[in-house]
C-alpha positions in Angstrom: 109.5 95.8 92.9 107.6 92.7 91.9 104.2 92.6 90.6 101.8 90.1 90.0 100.7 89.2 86.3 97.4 90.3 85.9 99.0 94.2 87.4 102.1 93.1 84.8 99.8 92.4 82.0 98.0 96.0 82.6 101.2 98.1 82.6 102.5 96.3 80.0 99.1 97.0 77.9 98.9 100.3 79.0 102.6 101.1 77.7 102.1 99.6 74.4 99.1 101.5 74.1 99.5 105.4 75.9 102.1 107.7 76.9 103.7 106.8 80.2 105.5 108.4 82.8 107.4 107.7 86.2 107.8 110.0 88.7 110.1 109.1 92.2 107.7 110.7 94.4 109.5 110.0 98.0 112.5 111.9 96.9 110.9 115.4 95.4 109.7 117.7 98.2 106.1 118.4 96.4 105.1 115.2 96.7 107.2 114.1 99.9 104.2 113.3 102.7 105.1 112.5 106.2 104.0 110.2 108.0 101.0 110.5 110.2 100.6 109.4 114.3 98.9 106.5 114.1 99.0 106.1 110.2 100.2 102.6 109.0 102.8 102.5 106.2 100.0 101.5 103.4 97.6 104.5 104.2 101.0 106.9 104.0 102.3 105.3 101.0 98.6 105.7 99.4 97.9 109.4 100.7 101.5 110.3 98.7 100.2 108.3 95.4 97.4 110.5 95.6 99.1 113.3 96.5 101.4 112.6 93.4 98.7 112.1 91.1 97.2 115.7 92.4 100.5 117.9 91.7 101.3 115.4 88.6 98.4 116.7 86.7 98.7 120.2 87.8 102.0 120.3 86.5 100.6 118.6 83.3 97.2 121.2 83.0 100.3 124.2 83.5 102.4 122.8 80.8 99.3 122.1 77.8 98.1 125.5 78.7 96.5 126.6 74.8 95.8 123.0 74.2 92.7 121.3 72.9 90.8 119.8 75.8 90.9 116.2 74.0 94.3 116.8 73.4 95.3 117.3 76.5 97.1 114.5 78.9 95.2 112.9 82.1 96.6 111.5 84.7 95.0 108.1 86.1 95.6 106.0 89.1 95.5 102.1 89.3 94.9 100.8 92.4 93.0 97.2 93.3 92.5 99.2 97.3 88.7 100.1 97.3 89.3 102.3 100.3 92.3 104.3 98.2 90.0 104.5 95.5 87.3 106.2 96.9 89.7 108.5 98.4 91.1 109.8 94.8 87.5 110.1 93.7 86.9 112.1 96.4 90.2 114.3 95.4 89.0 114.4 92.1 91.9 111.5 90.7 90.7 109.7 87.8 91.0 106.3 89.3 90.9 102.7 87.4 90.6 99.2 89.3 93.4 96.9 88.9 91.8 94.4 87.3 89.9 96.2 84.6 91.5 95.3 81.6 88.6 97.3 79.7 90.9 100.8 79.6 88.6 102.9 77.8 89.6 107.0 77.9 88.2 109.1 80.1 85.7 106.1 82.1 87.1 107.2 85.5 85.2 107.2 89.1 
């Protein structure tokens, strides 16, 4: 995959600075989404991020159960798509613009 620099220089920040994980969401059948009549590849590739994101962080809220509320590990999406965005706030995703260097905890939506 090839990014530009300014989503490089993010990733990179946000890995020297938080605990990251990867998850291969078109291969595990929780967060496998098919694709739609009519849907273009984009809006089914961004309705399985989401969908990711969703079962990611109820996986995560199963696993801390008996922890600390500001303990406990959130799941965010970057995305620079406006449309996707309002779409995971509307799902209830923490959501962060591309761009917005300024990753402050828990400034979502």
């Amino acid at each position: 995959m090839f990014l530009s620099m300014n989503i490089t220089s993010i990733l990179y920040f946000c890995i020297s600075k938080y605990c990251f994980g990867i998850l291969t969401i078109i291969f595990y059948r929780d967060t496998y989404v098919e694709r739609k009549p009519g849907e273009s590849a984009n809006d089914r590739n961004d309705r399985a991020i989401r969908k990711a994101c969703s079962w990611y962080q109820t996986h995560l809220e199963e696993s801390q159960k008996g922890t600390g509320k500001n303990k406990q590990i959130k799941v965010v999406l970057l995305t620079q798509d406006f449309k996707n965005r309002e779409q995971a706030c509307n799902e209830g995703i923490p959501t962060y613009k591309g761009k917005q260097h300024n990753l402050k905890p828990f400034s979502f939506c």
